[in-house]
Backbone as JSON, one array per atom type, in Angstrom:
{
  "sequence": "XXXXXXXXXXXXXXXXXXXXXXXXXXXXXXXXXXXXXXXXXXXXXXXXXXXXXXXXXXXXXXXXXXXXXXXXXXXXXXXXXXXXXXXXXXXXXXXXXXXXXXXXXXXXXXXXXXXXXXXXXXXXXXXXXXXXXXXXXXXXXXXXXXXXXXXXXXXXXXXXXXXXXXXXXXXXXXXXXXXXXXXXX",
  "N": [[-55.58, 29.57, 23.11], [-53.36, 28.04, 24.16], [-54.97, 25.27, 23.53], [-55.54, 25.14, 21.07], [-52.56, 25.16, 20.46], [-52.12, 22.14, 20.95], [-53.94, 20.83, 20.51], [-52.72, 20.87, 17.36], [-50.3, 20.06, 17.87], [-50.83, 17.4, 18.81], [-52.17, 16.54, 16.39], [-50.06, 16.38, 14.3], [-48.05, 14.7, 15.85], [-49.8, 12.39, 15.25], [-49.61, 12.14, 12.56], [-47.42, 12.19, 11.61], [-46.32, 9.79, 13.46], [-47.78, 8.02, 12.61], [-50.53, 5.58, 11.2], [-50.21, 2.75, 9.89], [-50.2, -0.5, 8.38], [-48.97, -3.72, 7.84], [-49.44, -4.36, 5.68], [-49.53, -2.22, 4.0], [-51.82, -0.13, 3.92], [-53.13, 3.25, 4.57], [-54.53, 5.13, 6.66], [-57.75, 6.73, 5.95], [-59.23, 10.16, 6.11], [-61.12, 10.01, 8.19], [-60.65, 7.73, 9.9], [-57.97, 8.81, 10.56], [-58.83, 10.86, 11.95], [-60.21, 9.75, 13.99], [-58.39, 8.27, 15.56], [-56.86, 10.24, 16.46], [-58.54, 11.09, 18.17], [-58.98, 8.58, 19.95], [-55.93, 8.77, 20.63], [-55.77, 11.36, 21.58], [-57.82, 10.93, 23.67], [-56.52, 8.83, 25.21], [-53.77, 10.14, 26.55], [-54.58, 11.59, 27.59], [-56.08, 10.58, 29.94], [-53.92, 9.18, 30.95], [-52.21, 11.04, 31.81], [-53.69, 12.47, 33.77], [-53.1, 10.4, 35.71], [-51.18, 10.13, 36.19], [-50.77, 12.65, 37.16], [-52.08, 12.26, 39.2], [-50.78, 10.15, 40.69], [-48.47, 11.8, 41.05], [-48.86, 13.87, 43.38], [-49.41, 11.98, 45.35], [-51.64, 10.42, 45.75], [-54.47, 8.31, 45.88], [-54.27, 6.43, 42.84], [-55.28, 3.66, 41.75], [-57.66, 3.44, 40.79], [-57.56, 5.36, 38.3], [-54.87, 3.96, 37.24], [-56.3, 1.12, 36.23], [-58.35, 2.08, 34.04], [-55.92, 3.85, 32.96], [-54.57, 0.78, 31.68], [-56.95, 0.06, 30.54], [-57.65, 1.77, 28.81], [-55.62, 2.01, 27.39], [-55.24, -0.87, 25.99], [-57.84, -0.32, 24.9], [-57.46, 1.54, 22.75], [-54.6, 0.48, 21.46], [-55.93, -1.94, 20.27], [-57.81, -1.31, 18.58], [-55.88, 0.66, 17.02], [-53.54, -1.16, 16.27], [-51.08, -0.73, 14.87], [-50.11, 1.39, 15.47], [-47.21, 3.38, 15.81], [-46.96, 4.91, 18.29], [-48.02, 3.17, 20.23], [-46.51, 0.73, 21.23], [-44.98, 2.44, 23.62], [-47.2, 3.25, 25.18], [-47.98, 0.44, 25.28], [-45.94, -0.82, 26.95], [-45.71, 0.91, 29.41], [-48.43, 0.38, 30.55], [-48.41, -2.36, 30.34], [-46.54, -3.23, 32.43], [-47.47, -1.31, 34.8], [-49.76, -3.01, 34.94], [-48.4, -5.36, 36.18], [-48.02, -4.46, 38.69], [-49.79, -3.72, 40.23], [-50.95, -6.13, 40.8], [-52.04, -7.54, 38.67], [-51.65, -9.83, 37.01], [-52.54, -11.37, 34.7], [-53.84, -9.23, 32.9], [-51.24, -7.86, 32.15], [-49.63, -10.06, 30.81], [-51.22, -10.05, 28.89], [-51.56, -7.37, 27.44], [-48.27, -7.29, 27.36], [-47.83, -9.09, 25.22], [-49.39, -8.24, 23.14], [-47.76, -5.83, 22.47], [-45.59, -7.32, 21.36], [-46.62, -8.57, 19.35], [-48.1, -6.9, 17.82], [-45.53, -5.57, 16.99], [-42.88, -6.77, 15.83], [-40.35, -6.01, 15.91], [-39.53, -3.88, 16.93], [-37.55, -2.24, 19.14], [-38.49, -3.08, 21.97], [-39.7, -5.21, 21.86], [-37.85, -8.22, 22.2], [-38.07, -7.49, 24.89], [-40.67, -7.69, 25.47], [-41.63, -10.2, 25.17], [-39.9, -11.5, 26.92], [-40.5, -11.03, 29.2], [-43.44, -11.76, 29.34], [-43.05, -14.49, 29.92], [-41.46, -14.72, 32.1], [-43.8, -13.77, 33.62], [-45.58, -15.66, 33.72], [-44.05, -17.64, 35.09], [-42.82, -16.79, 37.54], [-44.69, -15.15, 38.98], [-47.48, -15.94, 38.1], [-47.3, -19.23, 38.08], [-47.1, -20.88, 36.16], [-45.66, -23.04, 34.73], [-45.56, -24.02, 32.0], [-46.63, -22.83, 30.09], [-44.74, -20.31, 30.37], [-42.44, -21.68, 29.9], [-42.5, -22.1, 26.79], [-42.57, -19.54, 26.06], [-40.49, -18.34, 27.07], [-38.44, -20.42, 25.08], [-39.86, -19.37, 22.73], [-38.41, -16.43, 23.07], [-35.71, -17.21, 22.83], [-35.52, -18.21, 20.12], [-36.94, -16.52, 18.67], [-35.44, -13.86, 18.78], [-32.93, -14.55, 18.65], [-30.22, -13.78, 19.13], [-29.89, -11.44, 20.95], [-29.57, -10.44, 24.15], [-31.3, -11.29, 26.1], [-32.17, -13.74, 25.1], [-30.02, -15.09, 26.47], [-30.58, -14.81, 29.13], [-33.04, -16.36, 29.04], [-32.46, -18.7, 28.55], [-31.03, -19.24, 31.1], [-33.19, -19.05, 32.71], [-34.72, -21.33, 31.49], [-32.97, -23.34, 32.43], [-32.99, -22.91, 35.16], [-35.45, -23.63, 35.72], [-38.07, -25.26, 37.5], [-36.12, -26.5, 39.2], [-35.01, -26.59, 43.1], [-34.34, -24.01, 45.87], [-32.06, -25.13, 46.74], [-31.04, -26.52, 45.28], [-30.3, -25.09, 42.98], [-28.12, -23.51, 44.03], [-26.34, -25.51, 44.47], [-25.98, -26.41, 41.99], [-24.41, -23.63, 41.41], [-22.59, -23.92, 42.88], [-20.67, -26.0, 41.94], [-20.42, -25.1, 39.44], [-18.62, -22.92, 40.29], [-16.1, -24.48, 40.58], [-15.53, -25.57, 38.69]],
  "CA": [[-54.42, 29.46, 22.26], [-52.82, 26.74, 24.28], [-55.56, 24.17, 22.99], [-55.44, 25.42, 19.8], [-51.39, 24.62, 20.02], [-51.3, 21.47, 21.83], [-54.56, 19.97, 19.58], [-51.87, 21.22, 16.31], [-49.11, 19.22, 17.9], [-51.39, 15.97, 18.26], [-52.56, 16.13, 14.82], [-48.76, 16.21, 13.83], [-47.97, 13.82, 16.13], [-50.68, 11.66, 14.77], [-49.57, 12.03, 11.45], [-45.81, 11.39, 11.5], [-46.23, 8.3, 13.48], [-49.03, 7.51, 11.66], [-51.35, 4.07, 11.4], [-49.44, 2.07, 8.42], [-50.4, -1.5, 8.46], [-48.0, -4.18, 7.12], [-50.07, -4.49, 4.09], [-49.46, -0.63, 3.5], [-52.83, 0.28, 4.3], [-53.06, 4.29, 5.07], [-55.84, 5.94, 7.14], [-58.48, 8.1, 5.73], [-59.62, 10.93, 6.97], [-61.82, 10.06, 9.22], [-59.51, 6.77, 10.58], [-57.21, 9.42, 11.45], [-59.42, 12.18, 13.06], [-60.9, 8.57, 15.24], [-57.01, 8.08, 15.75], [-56.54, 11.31, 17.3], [-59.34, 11.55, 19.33], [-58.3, 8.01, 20.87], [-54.95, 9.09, 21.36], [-55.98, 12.46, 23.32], [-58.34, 10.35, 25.15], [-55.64, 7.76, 26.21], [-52.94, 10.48, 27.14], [-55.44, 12.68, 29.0], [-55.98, 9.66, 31.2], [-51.93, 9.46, 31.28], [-51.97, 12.67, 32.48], [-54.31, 12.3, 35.54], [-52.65, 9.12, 36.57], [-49.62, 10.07, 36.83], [-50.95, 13.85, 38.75], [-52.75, 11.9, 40.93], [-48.89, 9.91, 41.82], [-47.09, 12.58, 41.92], [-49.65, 14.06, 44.5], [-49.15, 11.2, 47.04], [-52.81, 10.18, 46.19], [-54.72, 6.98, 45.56], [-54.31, 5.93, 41.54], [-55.7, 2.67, 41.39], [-58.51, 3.12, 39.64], [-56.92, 5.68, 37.13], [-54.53, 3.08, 36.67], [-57.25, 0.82, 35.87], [-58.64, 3.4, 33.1], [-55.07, 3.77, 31.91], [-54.79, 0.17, 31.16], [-57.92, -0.43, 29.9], [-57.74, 2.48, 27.6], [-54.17, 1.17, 26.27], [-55.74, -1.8, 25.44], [-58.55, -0.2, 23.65], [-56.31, 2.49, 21.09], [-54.16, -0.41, 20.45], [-57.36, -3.25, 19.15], [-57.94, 0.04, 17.37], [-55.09, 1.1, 15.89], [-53.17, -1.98, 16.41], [-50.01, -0.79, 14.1], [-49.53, 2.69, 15.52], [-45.96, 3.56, 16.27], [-47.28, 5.55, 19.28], [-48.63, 1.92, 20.41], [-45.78, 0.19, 22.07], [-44.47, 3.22, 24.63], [-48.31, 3.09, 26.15], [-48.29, -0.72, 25.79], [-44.8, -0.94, 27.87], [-46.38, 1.64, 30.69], [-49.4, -0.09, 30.79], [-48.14, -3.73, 31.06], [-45.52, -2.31, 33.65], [-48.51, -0.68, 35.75], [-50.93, -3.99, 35.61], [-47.94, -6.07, 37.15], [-47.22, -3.6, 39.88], [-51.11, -3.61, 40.59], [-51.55, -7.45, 40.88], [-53.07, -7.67, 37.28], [-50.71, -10.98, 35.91], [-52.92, -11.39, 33.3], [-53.39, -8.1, 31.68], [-49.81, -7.32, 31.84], [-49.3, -10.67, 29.9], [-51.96, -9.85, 27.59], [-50.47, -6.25, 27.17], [-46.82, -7.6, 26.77], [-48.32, -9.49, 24.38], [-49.7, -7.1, 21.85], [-46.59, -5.1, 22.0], [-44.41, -7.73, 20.59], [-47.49, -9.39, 18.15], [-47.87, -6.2, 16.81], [-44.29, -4.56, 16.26], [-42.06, -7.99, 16.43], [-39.13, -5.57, 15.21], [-39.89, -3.05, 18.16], [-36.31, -2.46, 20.23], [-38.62, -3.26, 23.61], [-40.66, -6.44, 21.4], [-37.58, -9.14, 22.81], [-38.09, -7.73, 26.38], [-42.25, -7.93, 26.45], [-41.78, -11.76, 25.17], [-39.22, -12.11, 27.93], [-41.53, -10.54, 30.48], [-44.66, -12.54, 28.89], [-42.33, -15.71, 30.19], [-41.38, -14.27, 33.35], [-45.21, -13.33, 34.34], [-46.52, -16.68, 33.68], [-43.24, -18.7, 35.74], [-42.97, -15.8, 38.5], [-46.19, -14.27, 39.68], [-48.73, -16.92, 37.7], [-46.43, -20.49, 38.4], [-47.43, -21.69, 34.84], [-44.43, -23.24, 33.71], [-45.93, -24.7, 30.62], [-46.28, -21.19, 29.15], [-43.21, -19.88, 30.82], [-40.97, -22.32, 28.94], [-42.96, -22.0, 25.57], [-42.02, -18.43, 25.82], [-38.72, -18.66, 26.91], [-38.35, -21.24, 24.11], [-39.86, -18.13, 21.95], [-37.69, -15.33, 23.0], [-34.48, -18.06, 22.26], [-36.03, -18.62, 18.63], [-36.82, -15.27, 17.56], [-34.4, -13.19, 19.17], [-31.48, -15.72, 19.45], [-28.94, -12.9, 19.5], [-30.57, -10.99, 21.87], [-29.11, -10.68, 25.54], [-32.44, -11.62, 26.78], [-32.37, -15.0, 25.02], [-29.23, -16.05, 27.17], [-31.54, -14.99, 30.23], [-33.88, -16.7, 28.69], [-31.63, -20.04, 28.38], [-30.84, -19.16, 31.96], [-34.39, -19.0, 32.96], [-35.55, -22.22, 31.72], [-32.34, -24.35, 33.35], [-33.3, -22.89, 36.68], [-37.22, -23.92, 36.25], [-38.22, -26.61, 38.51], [-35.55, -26.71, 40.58], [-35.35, -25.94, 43.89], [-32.85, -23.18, 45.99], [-30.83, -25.58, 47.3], [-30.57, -27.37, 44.01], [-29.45, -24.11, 42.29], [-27.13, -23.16, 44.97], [-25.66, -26.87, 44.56], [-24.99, -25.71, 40.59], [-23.5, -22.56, 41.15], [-21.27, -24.06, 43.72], [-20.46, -26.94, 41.52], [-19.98, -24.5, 38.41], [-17.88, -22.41, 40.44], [-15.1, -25.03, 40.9], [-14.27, -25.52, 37.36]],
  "C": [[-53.65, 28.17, 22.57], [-53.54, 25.57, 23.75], [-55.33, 24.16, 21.73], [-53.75, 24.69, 18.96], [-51.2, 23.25, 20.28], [-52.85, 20.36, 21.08], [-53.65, 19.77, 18.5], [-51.24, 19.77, 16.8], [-49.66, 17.61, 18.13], [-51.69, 15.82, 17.44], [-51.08, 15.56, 14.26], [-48.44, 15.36, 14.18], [-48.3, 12.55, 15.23], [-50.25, 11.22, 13.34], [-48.29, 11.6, 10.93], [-45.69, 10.26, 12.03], [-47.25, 7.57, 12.65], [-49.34, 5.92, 11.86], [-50.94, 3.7, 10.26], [-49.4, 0.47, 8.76], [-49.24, -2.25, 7.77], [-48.68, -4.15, 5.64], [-50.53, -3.32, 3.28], [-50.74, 0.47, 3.75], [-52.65, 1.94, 5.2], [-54.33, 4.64, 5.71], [-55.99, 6.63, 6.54], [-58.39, 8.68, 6.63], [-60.44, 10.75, 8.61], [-61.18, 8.91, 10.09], [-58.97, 7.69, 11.11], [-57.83, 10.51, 12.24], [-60.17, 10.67, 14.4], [-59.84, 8.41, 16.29], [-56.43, 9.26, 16.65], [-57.24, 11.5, 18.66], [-59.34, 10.56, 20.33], [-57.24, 8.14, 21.47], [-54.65, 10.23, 22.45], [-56.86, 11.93, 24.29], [-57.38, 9.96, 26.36], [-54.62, 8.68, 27.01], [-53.95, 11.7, 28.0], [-55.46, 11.48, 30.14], [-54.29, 9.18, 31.49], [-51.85, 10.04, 31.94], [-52.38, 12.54, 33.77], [-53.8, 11.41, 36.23], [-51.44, 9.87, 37.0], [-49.84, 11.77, 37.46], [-51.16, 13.25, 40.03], [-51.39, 10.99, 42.09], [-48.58, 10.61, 42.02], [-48.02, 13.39, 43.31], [-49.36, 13.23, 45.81], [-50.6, 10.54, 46.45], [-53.22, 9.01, 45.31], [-55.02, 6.75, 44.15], [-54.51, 4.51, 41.28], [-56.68, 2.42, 40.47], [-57.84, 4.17, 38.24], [-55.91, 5.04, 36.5], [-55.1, 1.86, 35.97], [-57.72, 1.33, 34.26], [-58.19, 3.5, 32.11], [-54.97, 2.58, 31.05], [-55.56, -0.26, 30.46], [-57.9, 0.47, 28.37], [-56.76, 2.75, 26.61], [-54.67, 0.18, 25.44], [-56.75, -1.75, 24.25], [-58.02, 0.25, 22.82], [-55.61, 1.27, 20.58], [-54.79, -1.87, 19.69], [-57.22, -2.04, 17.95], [-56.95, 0.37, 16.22], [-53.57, 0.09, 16.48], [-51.43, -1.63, 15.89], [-49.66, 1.14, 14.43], [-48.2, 2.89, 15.82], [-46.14, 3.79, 17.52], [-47.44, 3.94, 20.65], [-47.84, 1.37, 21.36], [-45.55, 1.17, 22.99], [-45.74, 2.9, 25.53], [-48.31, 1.34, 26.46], [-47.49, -1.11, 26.89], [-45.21, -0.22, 29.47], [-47.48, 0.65, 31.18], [-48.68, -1.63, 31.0], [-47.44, -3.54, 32.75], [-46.62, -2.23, 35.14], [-49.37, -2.16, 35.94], [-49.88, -4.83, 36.05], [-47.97, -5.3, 38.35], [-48.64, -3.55, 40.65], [-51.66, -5.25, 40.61], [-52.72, -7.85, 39.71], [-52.37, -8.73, 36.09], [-51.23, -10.71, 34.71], [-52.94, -10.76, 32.05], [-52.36, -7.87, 31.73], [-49.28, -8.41, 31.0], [-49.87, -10.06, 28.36], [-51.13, -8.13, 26.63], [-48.75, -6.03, 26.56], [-47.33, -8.3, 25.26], [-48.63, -8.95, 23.17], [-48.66, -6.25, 22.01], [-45.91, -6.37, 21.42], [-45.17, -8.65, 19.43], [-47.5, -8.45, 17.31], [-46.96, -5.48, 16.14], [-43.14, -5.47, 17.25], [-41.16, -7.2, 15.95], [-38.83, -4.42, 16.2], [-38.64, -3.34, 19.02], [-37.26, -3.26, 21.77], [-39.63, -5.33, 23.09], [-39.94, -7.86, 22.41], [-38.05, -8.9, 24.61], [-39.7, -7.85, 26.77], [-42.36, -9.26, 26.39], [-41.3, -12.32, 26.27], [-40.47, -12.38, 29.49], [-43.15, -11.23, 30.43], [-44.64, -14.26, 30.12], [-42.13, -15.16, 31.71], [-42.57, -14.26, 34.25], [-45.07, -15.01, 35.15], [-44.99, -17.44, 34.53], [-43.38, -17.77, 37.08], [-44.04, -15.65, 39.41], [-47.65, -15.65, 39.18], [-48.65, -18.67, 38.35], [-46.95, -21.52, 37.44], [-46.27, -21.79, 34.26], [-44.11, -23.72, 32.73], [-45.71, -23.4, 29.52], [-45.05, -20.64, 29.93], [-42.03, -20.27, 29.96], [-41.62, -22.02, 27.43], [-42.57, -20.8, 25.48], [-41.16, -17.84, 26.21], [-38.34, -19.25, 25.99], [-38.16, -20.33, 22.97], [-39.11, -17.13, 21.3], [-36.36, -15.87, 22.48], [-34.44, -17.86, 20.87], [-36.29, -17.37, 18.01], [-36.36, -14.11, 17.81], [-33.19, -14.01, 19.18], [-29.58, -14.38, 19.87], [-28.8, -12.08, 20.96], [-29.6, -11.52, 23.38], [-30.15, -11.1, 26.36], [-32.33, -13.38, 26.74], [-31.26, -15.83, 26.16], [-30.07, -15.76, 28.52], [-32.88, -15.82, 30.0], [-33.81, -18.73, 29.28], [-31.38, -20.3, 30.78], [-32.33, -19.77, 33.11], [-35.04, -20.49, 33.3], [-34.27, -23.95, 32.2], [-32.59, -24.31, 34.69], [-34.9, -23.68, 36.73], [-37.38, -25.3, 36.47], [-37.31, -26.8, 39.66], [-35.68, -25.99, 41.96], [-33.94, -24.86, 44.76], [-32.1, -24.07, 46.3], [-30.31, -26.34, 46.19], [-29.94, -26.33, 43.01], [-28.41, -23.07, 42.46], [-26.29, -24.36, 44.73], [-25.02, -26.68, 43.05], [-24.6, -24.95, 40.66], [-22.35, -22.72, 41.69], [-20.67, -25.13, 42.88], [-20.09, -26.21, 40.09], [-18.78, -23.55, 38.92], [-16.38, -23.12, 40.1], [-14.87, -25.15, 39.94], [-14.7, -24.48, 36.52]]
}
């Protein structure tokens, strides 16, 4: 009975966020029964990751798994609503696991595919952050600081943004020498 309820409530799921392309495009039938059966894949491996944390016990490779199998549902169904919450976990998880790259790539497809997405300004931010931070590419760093300025400009991010790329290059004692020098007037 519980499968019976808890398949129900992913169909529903499935169907209220639904796969709706910009170019209106609805899933058939069978798109959405593919759509389901990736999305109980991906949150069954949710599930075990995060037993095997709260356990105390070693999730590296189910983190692994998870990311990878974020990455696949959203190639797949690129425009799901469902899409960004796993992409945000999953980027999240491959920084915290020494995985720069995929967590760019990951930030990445959350804000390519749902640039209107409340979390879209903070994966561009965090795209920019990777690559100056953890990577020390400050070519892409500023291009996407530059980004988050330009297509967020309202955005509280963009003034961290602005912030971001006056500090890059310098060094601490050179940005200790502006704060003390901004303090005074």
């Amino acid at each position: 009975m519980r499968g019976i309820v808890s398949g129900l409530f992913l169909l529903l799921t499935v169907l209220a966020c639904g796969q709706r392309d910009p170019a209106g495009h609805v899933n058939t039938h069978e798109e959405t029964e593919s759509q389901i059966q990736g999305l109980d894949a991906l949150m069954g491996c949710r599930q075990r990751m995060r037993d095997q944390l709260v356990k105390g016990g070693e999730a590296r490779e189910l983190i692994l798994e998870f990311i990878e199998s974020t990455e696949q549902y959203v190639r797949a169904f690129p425009f799901d609503t469902l899409g960004p919450a796993f992409l945000l976990e999953a980027a999240q998880l491959a920084g915290g696991i020494g995985r720069p790259g995929s967590s760019i790539e990951l930030w990445g497809l959350l804000w390519r595919n749902h640039p209107d997405h409340p979390e879209a300004p903070y994966a561009m931010f965090m795209q920019a952050f990777v690559f100056e931070t953890t990577i020390g590419d400050t070519v892409n760093a500023r291009w996407y600081f530059e980004k988050v300025i330009s297509t967020y400009p309202e955005h509280p991010l963009a003034a961290s943004a602005r912030q971001s790329l006056s500090a890059m290059g310098k060094s601490a004692k050179d940005l200790i020498q502006q704060i003390d020098t901004s303090k005074k007037y």
